[in-house]
C-alpha positions, 0 to 999 in steps of 0.5 A: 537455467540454474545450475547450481542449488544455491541458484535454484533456492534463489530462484524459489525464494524469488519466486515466492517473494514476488507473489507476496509482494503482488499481494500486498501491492494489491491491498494498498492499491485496494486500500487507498481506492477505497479511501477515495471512494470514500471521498468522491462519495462526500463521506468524511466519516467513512473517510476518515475510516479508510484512512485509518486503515489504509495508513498503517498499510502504506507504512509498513509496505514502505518499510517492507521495501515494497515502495519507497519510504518517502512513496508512502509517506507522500500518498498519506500526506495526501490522502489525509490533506483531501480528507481534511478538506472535506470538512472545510 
């Protein structure tokens, strides 16, 4: 247990960060499903869609220290490569 109130605020901030942090963990992860979907379903358009959205998310989550930079930047590069694929 905290004794000191510096350690009590802390353990708030910490508290709240993680709820925060769960939050947007879950909308990549929605995000990129449905990105997906979009795939295995054989829609480019509604693909390409998903991927516009779910990219600017996986960013700014890399940059919010929530994954990795490189994390992100590998799971667009993949996506966008799976969606390109389609069209061949």
């Amino acid at each position: 247990m905290a004794n000191t109130s510096s350690a009590k605020k802390a353990t708030r901030q910490m508290i709240r960060r993680t709820e925060i942090n769960k939050a947007r963990r879950s909308r990549i992860k929605s995000e990129v499903r449905a990105v997906e979907e979009a795939i295995k379903a054989g829609d480019q358009t509604k693909a390409l869609a998903a991927l516009a959205a779910a990219e600017p998310i996986l960013v700014r989550n890399a940059q919010k220290g929530i994954m990795h930079k490189k994390t992100a930047s590998r799971k667009v590069s993949r996506l966008a490569h799976r969606v390109k694929a389609m069209s061949a």
